[in-house]
Z-matrix of the N, CA and C atoms (Angstrom, degrees):
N
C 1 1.448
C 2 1.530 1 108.81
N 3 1.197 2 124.85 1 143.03
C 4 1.364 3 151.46 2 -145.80
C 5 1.908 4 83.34 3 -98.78
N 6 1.437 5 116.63 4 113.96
C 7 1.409 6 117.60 5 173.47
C 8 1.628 7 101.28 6 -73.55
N 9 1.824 8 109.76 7 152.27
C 10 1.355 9 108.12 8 -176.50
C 11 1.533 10 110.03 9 -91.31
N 12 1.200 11 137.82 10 154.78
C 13 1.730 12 134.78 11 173.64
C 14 1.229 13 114.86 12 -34.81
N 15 1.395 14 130.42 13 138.44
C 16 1.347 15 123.78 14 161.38
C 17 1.551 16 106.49 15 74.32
N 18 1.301 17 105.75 16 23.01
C 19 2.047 18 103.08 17 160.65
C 20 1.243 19 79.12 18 -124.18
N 21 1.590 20 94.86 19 166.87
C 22 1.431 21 132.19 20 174.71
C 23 1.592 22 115.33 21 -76.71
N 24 0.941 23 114.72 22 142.87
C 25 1.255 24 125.20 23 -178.85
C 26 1.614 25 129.12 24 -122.58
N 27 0.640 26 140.90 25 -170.92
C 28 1.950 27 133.34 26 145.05
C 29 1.325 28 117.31 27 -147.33
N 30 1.586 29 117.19 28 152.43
C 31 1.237 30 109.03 29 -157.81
C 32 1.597 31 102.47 30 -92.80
N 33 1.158 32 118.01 31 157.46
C 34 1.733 33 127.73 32 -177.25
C 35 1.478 34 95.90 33 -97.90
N 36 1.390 35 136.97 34 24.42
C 37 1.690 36 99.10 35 -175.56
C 38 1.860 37 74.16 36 -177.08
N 39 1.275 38 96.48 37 158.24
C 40 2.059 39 114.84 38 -162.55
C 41 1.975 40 79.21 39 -81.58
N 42 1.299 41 118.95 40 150.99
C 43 1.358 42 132.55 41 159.02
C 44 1.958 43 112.96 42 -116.20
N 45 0.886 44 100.39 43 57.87
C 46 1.747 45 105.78 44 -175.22
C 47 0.937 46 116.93 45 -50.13
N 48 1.539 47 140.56 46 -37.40
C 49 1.477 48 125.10 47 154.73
C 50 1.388 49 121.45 48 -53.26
N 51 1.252 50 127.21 49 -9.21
C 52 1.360 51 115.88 50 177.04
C 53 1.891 52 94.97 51 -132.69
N 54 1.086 53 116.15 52 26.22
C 55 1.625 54 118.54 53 155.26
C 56 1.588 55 84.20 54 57.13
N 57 0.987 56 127.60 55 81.37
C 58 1.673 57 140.05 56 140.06
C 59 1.199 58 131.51 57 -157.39
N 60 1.123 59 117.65 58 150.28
C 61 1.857 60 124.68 59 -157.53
C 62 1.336 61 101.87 60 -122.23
N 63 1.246 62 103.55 61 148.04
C 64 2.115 63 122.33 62 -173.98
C 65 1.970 64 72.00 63 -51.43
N 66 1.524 65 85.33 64 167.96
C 67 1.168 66 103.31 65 -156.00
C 68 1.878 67 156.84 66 76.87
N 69 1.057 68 78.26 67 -48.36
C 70 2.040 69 123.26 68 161.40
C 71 1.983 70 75.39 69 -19.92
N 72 1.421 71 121.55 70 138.17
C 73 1.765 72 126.22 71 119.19
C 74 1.336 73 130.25 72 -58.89
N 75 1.581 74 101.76 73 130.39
C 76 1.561 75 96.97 74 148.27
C 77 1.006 76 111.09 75 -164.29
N 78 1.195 77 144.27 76 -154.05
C 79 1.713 78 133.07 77 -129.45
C 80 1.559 79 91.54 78 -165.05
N 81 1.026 80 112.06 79 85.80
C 82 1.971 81 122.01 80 163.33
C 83 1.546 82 112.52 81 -11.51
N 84 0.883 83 138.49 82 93.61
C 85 2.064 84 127.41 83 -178.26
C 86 1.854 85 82.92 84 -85.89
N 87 1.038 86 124.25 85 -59.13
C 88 1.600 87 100.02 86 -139.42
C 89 2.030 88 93.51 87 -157.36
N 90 1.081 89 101.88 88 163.03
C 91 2.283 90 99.18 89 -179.18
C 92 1.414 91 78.17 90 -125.74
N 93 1.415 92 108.63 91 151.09
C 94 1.526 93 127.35 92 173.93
C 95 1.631 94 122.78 93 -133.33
N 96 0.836 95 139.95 94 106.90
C 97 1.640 96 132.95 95 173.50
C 98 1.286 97 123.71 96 -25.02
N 99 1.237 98 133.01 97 124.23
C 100 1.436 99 132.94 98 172.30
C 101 1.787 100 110.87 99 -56.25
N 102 1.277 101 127.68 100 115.40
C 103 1.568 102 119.81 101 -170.52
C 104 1.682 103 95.83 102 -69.62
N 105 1.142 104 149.45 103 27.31
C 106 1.271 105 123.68 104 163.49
C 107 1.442 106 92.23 105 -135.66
N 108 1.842 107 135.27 106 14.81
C 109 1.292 108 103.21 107 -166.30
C 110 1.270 109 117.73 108 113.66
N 111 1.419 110 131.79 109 -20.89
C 112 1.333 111 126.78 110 -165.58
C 113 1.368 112 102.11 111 -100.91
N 114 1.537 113 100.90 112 -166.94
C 115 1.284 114 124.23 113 174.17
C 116 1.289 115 115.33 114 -34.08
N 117 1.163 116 132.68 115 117.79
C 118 1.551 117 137.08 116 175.39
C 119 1.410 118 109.34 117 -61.13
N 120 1.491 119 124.30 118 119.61
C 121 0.989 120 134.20 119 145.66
C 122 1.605 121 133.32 120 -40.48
N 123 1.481 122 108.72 121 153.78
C 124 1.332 123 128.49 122 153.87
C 125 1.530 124 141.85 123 -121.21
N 126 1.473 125 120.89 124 131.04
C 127 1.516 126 115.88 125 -172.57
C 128 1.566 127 100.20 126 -92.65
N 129 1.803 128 116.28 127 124.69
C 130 1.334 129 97.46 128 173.09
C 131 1.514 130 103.95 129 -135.31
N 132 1.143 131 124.89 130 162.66
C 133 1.771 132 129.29 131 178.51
C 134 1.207 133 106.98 132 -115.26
N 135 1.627 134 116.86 133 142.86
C 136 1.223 135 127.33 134 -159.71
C 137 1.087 136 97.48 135 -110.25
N 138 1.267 137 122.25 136 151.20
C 139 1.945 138 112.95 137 178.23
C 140 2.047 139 92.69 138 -144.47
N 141 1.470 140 111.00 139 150.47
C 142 1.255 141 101.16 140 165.43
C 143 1.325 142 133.99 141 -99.13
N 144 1.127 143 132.98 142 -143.09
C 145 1.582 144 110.91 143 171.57
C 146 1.895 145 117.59 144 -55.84
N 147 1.370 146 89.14 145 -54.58
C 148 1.744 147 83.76 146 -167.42
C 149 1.464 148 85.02 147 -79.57
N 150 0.947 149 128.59 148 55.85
C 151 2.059 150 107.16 149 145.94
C 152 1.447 151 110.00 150 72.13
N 153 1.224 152 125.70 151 0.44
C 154 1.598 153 105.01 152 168.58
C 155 1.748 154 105.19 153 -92.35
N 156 1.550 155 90.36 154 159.99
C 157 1.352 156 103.37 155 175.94
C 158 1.390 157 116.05 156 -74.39
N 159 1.522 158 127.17 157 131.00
C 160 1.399 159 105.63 158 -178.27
C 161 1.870 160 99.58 159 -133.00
N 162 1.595 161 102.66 160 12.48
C 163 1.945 162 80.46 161 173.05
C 164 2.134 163 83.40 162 -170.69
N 165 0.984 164 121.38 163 -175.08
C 166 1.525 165 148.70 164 -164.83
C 167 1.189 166 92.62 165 -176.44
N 168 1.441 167 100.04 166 118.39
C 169 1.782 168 113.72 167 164.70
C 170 1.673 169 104.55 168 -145.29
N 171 1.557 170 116.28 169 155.55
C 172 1.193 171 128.35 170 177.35
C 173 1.402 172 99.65 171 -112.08
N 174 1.509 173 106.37 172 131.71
C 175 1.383 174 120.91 173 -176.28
C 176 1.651 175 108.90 174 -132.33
N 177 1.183 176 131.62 175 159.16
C 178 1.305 177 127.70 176 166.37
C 179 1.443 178 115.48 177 -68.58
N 180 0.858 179 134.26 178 165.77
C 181 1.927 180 133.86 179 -162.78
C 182 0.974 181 89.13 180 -95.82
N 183 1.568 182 147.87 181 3.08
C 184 1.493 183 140.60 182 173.11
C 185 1.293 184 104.79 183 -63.51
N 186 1.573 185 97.38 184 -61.69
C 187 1.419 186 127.14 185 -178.72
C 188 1.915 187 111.53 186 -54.41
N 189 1.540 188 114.20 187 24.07
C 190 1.380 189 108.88 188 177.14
C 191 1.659 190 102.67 189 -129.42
N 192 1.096 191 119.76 190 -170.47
C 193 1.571 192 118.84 191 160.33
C 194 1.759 193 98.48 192 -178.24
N 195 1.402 194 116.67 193 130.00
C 196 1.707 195 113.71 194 171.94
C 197 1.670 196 103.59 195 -71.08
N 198 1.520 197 88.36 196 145.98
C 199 1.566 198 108.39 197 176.13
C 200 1.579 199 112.78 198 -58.74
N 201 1.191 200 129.52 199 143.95
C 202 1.312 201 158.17 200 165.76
C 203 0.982 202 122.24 201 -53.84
N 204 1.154 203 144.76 202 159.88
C 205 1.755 204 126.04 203 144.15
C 206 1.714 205 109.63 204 -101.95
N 207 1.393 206 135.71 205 18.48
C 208 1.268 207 161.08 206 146.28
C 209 1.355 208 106.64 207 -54.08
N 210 1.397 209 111.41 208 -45.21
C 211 1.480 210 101.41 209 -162.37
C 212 1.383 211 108.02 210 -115.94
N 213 1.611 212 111.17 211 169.20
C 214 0.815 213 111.68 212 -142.84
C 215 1.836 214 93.87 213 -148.29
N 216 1.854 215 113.13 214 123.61
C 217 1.565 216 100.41 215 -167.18
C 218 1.733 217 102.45 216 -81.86
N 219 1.529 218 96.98 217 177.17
C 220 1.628 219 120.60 218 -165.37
C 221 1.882 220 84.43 219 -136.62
N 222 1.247 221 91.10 220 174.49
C 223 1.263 222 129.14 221 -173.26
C 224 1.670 223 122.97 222 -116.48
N 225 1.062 224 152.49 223 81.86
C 226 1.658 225 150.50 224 -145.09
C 227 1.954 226 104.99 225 -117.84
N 228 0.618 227 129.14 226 157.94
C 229 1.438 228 141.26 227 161.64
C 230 1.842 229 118.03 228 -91.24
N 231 1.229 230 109.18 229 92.76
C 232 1.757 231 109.80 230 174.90
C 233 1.209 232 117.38 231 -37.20
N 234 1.363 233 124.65 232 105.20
C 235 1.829 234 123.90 233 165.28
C 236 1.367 235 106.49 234 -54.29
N 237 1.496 236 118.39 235 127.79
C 238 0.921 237 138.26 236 168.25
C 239 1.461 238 111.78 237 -57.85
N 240 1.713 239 153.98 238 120.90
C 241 1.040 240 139.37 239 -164.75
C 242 1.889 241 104.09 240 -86.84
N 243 0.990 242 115.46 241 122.69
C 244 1.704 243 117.98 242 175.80
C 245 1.377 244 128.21 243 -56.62
């Protein structure tokens, strides 16, 4: 099922250029068309514990999944990128 705008989501797959791991929250902004045809994209915003925004990344909607009521969030420490 197709998550609606502006719910939370979590990601299915590690994003290492931007230091986040399957699981990670984030909050759907917007779906975008692939410009050649492909896999439809997603716009999502990253926020950390206290609620600030700390990244916007476009991912393929593979790379999303809606939250559960099974699960249950955690708390992680952001790797600093070197």
């Amino acid at each position: 099922m197709k998550p609606e705008l502006y719910q939370r989501v979590a990601l299915t797959q590690d994003l290492t250029e931007h230091q986040l791991k399957q699981g990670d929250l984030a909050t759907l902004v917007e779906y975008v068309p692939h410009p050649k045809g492909g896999e439809e994209g997603c716009i999502l915003e990253i926020f950390n514990a206290l609620g600030e925004s700390i990244a916007v990344v476009t991912v393929p909607i593979s790379a999303i999944e809606p939250l559960r009521a099974d699960e249950i969030m955690s708390v992680r420490q952001l790797e600093k990128a070197s």
